[in-house]
N, C-alpha and C positions, 0 to 999 in steps of 0.2 A: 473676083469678089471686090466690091468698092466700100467704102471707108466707112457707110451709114450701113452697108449689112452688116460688116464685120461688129460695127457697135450697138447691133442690136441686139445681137447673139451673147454678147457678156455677160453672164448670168453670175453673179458671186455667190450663190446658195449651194451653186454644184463645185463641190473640190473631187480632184483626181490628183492619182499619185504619180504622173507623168510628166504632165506638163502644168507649170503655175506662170503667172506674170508677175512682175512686184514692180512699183513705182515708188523709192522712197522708200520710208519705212513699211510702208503696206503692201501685203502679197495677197495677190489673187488667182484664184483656184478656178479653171475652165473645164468641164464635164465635157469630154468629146467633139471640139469644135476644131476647126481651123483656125489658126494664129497664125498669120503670116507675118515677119517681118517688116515688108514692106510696105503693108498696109496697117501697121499700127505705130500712130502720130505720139511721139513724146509728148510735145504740146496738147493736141487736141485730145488726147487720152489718161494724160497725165501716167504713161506710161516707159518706164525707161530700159529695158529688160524683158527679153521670155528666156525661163528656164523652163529645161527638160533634163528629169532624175532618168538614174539607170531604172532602166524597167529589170533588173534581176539583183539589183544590191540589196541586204537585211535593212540597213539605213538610208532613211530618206535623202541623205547629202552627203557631202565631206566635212570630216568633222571639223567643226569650226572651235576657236579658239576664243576664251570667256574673255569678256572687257576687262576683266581683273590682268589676265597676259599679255592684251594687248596694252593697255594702258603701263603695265612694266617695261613692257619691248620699247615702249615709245621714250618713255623718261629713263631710261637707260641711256638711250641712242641719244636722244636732248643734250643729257648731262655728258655726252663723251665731245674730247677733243677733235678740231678737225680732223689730226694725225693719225685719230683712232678710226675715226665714222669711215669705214672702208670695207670691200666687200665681203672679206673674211671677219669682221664684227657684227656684221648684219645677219651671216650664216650663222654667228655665233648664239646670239639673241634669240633668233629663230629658232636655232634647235632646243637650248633651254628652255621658250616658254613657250614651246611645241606651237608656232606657229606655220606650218609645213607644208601647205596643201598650195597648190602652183596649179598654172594654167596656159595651154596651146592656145596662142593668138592668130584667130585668122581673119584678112582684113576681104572684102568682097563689094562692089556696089550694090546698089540699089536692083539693080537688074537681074543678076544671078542670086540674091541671098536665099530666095528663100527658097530654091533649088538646091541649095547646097546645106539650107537648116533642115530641109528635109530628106535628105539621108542622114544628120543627126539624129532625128527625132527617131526614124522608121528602122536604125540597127538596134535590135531587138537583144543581140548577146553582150550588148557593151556593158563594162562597169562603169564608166567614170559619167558624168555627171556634164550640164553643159549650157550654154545662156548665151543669146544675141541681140546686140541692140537694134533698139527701133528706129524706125524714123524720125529725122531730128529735118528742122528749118534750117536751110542751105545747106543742109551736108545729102552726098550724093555716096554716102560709104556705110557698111555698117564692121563692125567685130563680133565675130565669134570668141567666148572662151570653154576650151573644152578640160579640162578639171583632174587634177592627178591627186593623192591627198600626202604625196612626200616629195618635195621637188628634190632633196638627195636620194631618192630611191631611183637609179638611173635607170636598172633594169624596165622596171613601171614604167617610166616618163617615156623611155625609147617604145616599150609595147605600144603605148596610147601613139606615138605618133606612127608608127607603122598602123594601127588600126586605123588613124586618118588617111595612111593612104591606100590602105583598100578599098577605102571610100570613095576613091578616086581625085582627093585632094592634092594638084600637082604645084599650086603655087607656092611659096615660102611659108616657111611657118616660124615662129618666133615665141619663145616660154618664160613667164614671167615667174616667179615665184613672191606670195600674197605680201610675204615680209615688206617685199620692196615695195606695194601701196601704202602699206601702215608707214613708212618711214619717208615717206613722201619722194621718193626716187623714180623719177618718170624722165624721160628725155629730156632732156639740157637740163640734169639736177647739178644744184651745188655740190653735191659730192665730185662729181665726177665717174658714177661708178652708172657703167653700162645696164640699161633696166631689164635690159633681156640675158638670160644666161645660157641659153640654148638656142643655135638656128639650123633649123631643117630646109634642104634647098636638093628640090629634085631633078635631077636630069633624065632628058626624056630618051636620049638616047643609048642607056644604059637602063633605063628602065628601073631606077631604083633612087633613094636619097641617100642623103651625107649631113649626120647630124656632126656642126663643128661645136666644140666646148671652148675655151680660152683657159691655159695652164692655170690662170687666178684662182678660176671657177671651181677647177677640181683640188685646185689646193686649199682653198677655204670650206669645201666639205670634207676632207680628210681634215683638217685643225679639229671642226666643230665636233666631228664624229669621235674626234680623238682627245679632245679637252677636258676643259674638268668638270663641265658641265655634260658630259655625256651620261651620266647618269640620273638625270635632272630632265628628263624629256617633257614630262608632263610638270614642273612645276608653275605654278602660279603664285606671284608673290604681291 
């Protein structure tokens, strides 16, 4: 499929509850078509994003968290000390203004993505929810994120990446949780605090993976889980 079929085919009249595209602020809805990755231009489409919903969840997504929480999470984290801004404060924040829904990073080129978005799209029992970038000018990689909606619900987070590897996903895998975008912690952040909190790394001749955690990690969700905000999960202030 080349880049003028695929844009001819874009019809925004037809929405489907599977697969959307969004660029920006704006989401668009594809009725039954092909979306490839690699053939859809950030620039020349003005498109940055394909998401595809579980095809069996009640809710169209992961629930996401009102600009009123995030806007607290953030001026919270602002107003704390370096001493404080640490990764068991971020857990903290997170769980108070129920900002929780975390995501499987997978990184793939241009060549294999859209072999590998499509057995995202085509596992038909999944719950969780999942979006790949497009094609960008000089970049030769894309990411997958495949979507859990409690980054402390370990039990979940571990299911979702065993279900990636029935998929047959053998490469590394790496889990972000959303907190850490809102709070601007991406690799080489001034905090210092590592942006991924889970790495899945498969061995092939064992036939199976090894998800490792860092003590921090699991100490700052038992704080959060056990603070004094634990009963505070959904407030918004």
């Amino acid at each position: 499929m080349d880049e003028s079929e695929t844009t001819e085919k874009l019809n925004l009249d037809d929405l489907n509850e599977v697969i959307f595209v969004s660029g920006g602020e704006a989401g668009v809805d594809f009725d039954d078509i092909e979306v490839w990755p690699s053939q859809i231009s950030a620039q020349e489409h003005g498109i940055d994003w394909i998401h595809s919903f579980s095809p069996i969840r009640k809710t169209r997504r992961v629930p996401l968290p009102t600009k009123s929480q995030i806007a607290s999470c953030m001026g919270t984290w602002s107003q704390s000390t370096r001493e404080v801004q640490s990764i068991a404060k971020a857990f903290q924040l997170a769980y108070k203004y129920g900002i929780l829904a975390g995501k499987w990073l997978i990184n793939a080129p241009s060549l294999t993505i859209d072999r590998l978005w499509e057995r995202i799209v085509e596992c038909e029992n999944r719950k969780w929810q999942a979006k790949v970038s497009t094609r960008k000018a000089g970049e030769n990689t894309h990411v997958m994120c495949v979507y859990t909606e409690n980054f402390m619900d370990l039990e979940d987070v571990f299911k979702c990446e065993s279900d990636l590897r029935d998929l047959g996903f053998k490469g590394r895998l790496a889990y972000k949780p959303d907190v850490f975008t809102y709070l601007n912690i991406y690799r080489g952040n001034e905090f210092g605090i590592r942006p991924t909190i889970y790495v899945s790394q498969y061995c092939l001749l064992e036939k199976r993976s090894r998800i490792d955690i860092d003590p921090s990690v699991k100490s700052a969700i038992e704080n959060a889980l056990n603070g004094p905000d634990s009963d505070h999960l959904n407030e918004a202030t």
